[in-house]
N, C-alpha and C positions, 0 to 999 in steps of 0.2 A: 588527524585526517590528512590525507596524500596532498600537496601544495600542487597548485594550478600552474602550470608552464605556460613560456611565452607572454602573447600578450591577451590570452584569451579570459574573458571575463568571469570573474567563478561562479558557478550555475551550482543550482540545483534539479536533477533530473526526477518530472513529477507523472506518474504514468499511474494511469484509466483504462478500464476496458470498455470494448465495446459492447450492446445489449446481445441477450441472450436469450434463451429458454422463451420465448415470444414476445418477449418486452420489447419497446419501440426505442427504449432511453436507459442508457444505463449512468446513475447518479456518480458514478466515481467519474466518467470520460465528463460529465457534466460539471461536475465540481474542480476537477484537474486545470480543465478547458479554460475554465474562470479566473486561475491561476496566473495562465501563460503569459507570460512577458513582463508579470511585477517584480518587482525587487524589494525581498527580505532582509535586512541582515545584509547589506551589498551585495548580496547573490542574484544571479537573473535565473527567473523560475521556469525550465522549460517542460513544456506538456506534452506527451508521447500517447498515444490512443493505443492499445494493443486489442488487435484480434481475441477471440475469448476462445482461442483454439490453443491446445498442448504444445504442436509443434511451432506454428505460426507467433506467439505469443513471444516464444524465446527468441526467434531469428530479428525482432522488430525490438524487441528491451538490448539484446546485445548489440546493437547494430545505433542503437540510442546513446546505450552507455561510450560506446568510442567515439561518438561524434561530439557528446557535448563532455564528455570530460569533468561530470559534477562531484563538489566537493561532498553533495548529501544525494543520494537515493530514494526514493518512499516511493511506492508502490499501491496503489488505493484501488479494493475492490467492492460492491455489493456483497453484502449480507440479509438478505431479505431474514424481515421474524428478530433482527436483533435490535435494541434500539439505543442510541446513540453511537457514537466512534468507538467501535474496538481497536485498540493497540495493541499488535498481533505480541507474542510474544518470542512465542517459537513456530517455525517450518520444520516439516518432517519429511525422510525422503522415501517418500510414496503417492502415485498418483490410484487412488479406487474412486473412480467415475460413476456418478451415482444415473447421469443422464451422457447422451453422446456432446460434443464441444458443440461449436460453430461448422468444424469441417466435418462432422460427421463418427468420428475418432471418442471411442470410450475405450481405454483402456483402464485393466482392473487389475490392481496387488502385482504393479511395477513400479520399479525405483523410477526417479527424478534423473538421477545421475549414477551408472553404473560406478561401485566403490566405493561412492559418495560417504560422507558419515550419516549416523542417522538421521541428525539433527539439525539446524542452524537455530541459533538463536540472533533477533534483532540484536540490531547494537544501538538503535537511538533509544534516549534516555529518554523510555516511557512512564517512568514514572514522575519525574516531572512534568512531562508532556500532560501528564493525567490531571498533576494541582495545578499546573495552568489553563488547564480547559475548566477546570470546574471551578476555577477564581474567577473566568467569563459567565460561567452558566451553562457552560454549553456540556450536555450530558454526553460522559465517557467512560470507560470501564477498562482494566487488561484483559485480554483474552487470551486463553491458551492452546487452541487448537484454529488453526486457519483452512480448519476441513482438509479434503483428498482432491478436491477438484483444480481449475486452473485458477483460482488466486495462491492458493499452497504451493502451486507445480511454480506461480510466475518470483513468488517467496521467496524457496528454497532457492530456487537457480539465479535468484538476484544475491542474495547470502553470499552463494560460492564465491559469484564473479566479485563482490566486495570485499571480500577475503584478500584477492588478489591483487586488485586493487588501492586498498589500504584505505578505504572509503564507507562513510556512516549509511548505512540501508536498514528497510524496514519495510513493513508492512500495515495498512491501515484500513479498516473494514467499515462502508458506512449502510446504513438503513436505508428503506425506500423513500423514493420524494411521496411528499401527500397524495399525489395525485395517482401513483401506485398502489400506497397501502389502503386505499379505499375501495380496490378492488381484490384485494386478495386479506382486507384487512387485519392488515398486520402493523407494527410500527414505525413510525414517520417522521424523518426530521427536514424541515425546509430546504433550499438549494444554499441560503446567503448561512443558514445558520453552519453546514457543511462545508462550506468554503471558507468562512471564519475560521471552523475548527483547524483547516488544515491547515492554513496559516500560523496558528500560535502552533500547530507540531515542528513544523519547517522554523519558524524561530527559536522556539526550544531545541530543535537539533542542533542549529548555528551556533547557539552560545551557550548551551551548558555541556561543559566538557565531561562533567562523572555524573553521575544518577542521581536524583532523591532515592533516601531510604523513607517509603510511605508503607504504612502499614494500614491493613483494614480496606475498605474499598471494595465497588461491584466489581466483580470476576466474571469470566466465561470459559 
């Protein structure tokens, strides 16, 4: 990981979207939010809200990442219908909009980034991140596909920019709070139990430098 200049305090930058699709609350900006200003691992944990729009989403992550200069990344979206934390595994560079964003904006079978590769793969070690969520209790899986819409778009274009940076990034998908999945009944995991989880990923990002090799385990 890229070492922190000056005298500035090493952060990690921890970014939520905001509600969508007619929701009032969206659990990752709620769980991030819960985040802000602890300290992991001597890192100070900064919370960034992003727009749930394609364009607006990247100018507010770019514009996060040069200010606070973090030594880790994570990025945390809704997944309605999944249930507990997914640990994205890969981003792919294509946006197919299944509904229009926040601004209005559905665009369908367009790259992320013109050139781009097809691919990025997370670089936090989620497979530890997995045996230490599930040594708490707290229900987690890998996932393999972080869909087409704007957690994938905000993914992949957080990958690039870590690439150049020289910096641990990722992606993390949570379920609806209760009071969600009771109206669209689907699956639910508390706010404190989500906010838990994201803390042992952000400390598992800190301090374990190579992967577990875990075998076996729920997939997505």
């Amino acid at each position: 990981m890229k070492p922190t200049t000056g005298n500035r305090q090493p952060s990690v930058l921890l970014a939520g979207f905001a509600p969508f699709a007619g929701e009032t609350i969206n659990p990752s900006w709620q769980a991030v939010r819960a985040l802000d200003g602890e300290m992991i691992e001597r890192h100070r944990v900064t919370a960034l809200e992003l727009p749930t729009e394609f364009e607006g989403s990247l100018r507010v992550l770019r514009k996060g990442l040069r200010e606070t200069q973090p030594r880790v990344a994570i990025a945390v979206g809704l997944a309605s219908g999944r249930s507990g934390l997914s640990l994205e595994r890969v981003a792919i560079n294509v946006i197919d909009a299944r509904i229009p964003d926040n601004a209005g904006a559905q665009p369908v079978d367009v790259p992320i980034i013109g050139k781009g590769p097809a691919a990025y793969f997370s670089t936090l070690p989620i497979k530890a991140a997995l045996t230490a969520l599930r040594d708490a209790g707290i229900d987690a899986h890998i996932s393999q596909t972080a869909g087409t819409y704007v957690c994938n778009h905000v993914f992949y274009a957080l990958m690039h920019a870590a690439r150049r940076l020289q910096i641990r990034a990722g992606f993390v998908h949570v379920p609806f709070l209760p009071e969600q999945a009771q109206r669209h009944g689907a699956p639910a995991m508390s706010l404190d139990r989500i906010v838990e989880g994201l803390r042992i990923v952000i400390r598992t990002a800190l301090s374990t430098h190579a992967d577990a090799r875990v075998t076996g385990g729920a997939e997505s």
